[in-house]
HTML snippet that shows the backbone in 3Dmol.js (N, CA, C, O; Angstrom):
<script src="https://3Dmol.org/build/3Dmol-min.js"></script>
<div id="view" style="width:600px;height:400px;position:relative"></div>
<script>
const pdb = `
ATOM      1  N   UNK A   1       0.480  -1.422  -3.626  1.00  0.00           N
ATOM      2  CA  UNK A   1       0.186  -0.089  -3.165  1.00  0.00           C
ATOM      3  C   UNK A   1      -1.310  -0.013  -2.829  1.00  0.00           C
ATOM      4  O   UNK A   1      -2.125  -0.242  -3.723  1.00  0.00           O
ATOM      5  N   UNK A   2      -1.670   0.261  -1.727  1.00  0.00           N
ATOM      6  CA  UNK A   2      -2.940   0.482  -1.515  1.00  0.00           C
ATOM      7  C   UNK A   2      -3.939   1.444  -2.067  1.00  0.00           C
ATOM      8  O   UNK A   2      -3.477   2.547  -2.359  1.00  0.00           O
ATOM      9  N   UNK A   3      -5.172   1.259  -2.262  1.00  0.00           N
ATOM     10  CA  UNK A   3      -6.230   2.220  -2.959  1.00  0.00           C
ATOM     11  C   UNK A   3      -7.394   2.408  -2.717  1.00  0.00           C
ATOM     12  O   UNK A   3      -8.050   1.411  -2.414  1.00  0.00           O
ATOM     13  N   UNK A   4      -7.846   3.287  -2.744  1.00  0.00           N
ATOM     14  CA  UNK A   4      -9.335   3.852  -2.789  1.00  0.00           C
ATOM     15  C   UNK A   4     -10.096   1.950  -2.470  1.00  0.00           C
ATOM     16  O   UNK A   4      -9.978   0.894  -3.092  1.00  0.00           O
ATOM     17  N   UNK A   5     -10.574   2.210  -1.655  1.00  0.00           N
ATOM     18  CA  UNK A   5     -11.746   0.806  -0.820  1.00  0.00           C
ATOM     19  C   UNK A   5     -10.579  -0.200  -0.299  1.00  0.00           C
ATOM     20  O   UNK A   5     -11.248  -1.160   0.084  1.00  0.00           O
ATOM     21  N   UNK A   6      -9.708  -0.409  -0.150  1.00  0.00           N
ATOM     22  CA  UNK A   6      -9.462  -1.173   0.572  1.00  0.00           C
ATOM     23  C   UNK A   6      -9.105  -1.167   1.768  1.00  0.00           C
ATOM     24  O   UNK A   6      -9.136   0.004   2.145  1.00  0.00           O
ATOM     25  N   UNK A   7      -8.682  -2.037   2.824  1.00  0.00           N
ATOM     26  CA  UNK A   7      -8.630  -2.223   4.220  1.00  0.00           C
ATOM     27  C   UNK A   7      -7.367  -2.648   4.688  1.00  0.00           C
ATOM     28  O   UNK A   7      -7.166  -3.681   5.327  1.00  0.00           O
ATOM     29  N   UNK A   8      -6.245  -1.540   4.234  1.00  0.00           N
ATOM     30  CA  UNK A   8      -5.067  -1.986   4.162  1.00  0.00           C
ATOM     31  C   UNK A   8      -4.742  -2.720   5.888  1.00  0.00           C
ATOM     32  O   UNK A   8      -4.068  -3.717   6.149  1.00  0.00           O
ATOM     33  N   UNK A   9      -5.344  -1.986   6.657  1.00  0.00           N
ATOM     34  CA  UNK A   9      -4.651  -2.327   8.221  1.00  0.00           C
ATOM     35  C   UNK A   9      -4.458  -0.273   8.853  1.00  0.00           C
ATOM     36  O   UNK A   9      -4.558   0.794   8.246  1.00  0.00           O
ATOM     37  N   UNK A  10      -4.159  -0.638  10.296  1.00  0.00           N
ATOM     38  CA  UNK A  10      -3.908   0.165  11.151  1.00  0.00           C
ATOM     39  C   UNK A  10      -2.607   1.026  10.129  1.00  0.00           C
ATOM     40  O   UNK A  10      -1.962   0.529   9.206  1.00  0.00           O
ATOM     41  N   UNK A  11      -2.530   2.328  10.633  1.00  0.00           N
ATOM     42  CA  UNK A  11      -1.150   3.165  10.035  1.00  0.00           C
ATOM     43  C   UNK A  11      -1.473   4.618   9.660  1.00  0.00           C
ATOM     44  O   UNK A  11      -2.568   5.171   9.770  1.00  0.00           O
ATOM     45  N   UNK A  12      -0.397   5.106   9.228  1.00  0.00           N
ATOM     46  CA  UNK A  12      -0.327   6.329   8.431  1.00  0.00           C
ATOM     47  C   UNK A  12       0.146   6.057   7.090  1.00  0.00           C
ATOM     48  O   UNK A  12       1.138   5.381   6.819  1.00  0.00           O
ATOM     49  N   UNK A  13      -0.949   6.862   5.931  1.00  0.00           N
ATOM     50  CA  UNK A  13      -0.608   6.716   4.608  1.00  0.00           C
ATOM     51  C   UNK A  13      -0.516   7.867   3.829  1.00  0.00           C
ATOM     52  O   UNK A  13      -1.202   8.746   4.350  1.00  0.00           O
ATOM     53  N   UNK A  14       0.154   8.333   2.582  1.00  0.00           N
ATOM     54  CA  UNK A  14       0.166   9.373   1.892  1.00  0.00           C
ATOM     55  C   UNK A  14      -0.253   9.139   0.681  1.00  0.00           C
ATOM     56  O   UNK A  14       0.101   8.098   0.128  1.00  0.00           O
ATOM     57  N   UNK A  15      -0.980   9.937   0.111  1.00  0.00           N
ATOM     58  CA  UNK A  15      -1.618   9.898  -1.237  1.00  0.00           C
ATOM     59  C   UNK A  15      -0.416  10.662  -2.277  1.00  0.00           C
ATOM     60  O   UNK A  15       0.120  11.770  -2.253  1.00  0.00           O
ATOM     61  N   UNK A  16      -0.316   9.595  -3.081  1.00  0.00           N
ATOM     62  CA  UNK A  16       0.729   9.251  -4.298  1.00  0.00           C
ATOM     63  C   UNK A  16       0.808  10.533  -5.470  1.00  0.00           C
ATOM     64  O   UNK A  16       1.629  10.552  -6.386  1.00  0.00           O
ATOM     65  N   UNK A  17      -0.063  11.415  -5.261  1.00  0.00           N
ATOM     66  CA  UNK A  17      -0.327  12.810  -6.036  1.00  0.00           C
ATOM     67  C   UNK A  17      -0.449  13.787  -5.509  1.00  0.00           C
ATOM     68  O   UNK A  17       0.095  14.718  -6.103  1.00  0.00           O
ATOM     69  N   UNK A  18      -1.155  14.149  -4.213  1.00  0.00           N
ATOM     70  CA  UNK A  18      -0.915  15.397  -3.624  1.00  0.00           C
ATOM     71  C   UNK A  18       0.336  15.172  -1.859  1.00  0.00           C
ATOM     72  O   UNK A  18       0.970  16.044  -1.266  1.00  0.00           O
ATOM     73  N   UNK A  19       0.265  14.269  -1.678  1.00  0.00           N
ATOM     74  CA  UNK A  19       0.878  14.136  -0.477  1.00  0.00           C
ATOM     75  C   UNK A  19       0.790  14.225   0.785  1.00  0.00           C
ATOM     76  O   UNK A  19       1.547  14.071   1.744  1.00  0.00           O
ATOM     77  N   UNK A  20      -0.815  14.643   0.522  1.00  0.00           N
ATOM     78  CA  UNK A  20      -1.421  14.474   1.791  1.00  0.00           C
ATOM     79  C   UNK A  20      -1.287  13.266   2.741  1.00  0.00           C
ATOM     80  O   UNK A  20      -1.422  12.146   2.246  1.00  0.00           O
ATOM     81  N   UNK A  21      -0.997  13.409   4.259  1.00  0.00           N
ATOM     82  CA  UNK A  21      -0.661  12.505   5.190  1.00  0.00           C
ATOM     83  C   UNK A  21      -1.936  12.140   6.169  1.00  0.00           C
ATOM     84  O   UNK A  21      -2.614  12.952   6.797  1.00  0.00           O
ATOM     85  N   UNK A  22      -2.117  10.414   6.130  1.00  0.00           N
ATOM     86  CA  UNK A  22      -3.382  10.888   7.260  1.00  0.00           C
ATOM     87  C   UNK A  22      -3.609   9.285   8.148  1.00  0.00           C
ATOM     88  O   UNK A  22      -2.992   8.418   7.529  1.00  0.00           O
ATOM     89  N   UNK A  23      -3.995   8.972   8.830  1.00  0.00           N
ATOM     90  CA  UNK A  23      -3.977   7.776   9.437  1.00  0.00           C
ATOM     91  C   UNK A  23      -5.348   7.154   9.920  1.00  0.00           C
ATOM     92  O   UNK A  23      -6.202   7.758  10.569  1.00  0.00           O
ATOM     93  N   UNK A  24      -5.412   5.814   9.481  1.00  0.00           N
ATOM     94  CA  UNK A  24      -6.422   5.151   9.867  1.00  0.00           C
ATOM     95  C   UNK A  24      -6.279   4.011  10.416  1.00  0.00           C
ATOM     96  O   UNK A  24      -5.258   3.358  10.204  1.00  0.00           O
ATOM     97  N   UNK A  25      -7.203   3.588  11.169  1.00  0.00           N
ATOM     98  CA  UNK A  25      -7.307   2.437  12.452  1.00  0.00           C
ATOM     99  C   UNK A  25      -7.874   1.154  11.824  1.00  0.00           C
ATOM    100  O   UNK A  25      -8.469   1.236  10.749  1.00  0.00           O
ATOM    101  N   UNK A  26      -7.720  -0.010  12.435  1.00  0.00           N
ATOM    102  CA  UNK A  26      -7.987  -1.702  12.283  1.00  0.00           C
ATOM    103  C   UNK A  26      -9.107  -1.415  11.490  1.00  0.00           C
ATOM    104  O   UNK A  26      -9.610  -0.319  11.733  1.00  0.00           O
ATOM    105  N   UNK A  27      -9.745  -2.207  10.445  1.00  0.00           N
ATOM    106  CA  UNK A  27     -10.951  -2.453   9.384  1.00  0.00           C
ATOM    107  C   UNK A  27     -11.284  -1.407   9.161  1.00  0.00           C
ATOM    108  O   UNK A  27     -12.507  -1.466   9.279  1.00  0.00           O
ATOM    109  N   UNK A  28     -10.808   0.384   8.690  1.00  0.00           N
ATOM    110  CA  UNK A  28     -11.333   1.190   8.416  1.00  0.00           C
ATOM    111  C   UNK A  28     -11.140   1.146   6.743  1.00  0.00           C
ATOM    112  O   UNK A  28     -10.124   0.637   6.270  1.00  0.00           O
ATOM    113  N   UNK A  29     -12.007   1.618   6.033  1.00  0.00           N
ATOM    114  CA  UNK A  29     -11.532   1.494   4.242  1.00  0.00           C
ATOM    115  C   UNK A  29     -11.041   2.512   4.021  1.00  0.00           C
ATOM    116  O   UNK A  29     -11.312   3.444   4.779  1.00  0.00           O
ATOM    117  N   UNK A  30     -10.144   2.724   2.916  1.00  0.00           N
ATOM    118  CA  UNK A  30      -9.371   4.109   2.423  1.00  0.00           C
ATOM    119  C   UNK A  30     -10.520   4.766   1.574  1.00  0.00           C
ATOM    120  O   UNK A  30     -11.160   4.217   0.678  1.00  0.00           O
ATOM    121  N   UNK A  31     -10.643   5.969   2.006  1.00  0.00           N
ATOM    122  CA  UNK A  31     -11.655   6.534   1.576  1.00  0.00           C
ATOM    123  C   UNK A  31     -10.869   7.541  -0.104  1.00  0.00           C
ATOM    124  O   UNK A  31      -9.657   7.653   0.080  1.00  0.00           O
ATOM    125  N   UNK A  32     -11.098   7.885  -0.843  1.00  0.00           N
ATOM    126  CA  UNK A  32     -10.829   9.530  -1.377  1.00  0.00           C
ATOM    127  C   UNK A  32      -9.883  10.332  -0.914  1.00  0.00           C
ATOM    128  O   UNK A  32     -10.256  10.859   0.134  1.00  0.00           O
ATOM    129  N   UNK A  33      -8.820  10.654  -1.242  1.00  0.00           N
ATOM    130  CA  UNK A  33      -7.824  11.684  -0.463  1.00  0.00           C
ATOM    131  C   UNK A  33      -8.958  12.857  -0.676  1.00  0.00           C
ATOM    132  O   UNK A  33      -9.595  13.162  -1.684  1.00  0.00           O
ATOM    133  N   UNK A  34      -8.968  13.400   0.661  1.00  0.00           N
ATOM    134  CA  UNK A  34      -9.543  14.964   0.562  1.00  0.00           C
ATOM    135  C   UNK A  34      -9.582  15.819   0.083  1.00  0.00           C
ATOM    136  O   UNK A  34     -10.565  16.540  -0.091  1.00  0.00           O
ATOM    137  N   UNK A  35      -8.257  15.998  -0.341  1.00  0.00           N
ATOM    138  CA  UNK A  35      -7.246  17.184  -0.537  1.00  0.00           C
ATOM    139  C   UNK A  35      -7.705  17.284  -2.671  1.00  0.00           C
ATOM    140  O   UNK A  35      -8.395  18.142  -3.222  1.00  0.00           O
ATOM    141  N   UNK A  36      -6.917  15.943  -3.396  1.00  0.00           N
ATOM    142  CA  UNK A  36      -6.914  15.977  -4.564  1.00  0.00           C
ATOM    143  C   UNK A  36      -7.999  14.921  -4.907  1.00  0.00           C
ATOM    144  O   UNK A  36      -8.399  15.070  -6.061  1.00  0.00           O
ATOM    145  N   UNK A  37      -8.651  13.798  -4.178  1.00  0.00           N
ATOM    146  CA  UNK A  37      -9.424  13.311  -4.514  1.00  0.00           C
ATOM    147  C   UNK A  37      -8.967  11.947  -5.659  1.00  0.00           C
ATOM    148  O   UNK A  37      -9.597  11.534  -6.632  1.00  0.00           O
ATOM    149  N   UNK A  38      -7.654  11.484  -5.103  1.00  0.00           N
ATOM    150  CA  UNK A  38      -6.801  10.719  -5.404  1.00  0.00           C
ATOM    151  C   UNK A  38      -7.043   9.752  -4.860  1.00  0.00           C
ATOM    152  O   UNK A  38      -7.590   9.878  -3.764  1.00  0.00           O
ATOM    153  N   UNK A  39      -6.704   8.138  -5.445  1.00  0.00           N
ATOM    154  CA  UNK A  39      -7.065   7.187  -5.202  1.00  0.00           C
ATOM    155  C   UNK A  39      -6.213   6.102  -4.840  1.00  0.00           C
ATOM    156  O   UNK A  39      -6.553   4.937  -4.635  1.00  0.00           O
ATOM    157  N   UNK A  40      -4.860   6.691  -4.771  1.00  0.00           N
ATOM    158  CA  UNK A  40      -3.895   5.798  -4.227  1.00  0.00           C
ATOM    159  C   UNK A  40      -2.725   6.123  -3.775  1.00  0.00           C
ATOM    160  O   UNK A  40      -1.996   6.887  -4.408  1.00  0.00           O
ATOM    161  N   UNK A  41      -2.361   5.562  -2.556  1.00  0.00           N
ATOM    162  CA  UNK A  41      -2.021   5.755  -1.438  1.00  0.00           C
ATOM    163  C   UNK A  41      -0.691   4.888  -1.131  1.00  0.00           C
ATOM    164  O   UNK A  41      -0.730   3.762  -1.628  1.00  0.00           O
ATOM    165  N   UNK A  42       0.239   5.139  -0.553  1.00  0.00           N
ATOM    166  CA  UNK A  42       1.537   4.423   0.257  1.00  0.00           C
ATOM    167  C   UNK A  42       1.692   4.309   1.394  1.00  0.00           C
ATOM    168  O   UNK A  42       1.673   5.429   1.905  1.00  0.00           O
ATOM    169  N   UNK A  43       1.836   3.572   2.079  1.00  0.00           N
ATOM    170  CA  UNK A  43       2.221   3.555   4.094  1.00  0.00           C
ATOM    171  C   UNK A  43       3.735   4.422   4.176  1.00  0.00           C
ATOM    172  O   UNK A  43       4.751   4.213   3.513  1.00  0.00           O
ATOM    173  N   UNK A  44       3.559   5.166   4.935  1.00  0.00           N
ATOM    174  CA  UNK A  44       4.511   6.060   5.554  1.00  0.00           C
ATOM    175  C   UNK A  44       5.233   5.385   6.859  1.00  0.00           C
ATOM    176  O   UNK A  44       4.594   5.261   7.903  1.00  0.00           O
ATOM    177  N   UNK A  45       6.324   5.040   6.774  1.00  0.00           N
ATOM    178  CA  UNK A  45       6.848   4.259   8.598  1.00  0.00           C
ATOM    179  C   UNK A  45       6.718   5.082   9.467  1.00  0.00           C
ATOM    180  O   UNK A  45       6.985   4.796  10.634  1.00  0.00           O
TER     181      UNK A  45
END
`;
const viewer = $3Dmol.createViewer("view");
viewer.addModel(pdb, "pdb");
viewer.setStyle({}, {cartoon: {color: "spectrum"}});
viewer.zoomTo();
viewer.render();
</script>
C-alpha cells in the first residue's frame, strides 16, 4: 500500500481514512492527504 513519500507511479489514489480521491503524475511523491492529513493511500482503477 502506498504512503506518505513515496513515488508510487502515474494514477489516482484514495487515502485509507478519510477517502479523499486525487491523482498524481510520473516521479511525483505522495504528499499528506489534505483533507485528514493521513499517510496512506490505495490506487483506485
Amino acid at each position: 500500500m502506498p504512503s506518505f513519500g513515496d513515488v508510487p507511479g502515474k494514477g489516482r489514489y484514495r487515502c485509507v481514512i478519510c477517502d479523499f480521491e486525487f491523482e498524481i503524475k510520473d516521479g511525483e511523491e505522495l504528499e499528506l492527504c489534505p483533507l485528514c492529513e493521513g499517510a496512506t493511500f490505495e490506487k483506485v482503477d
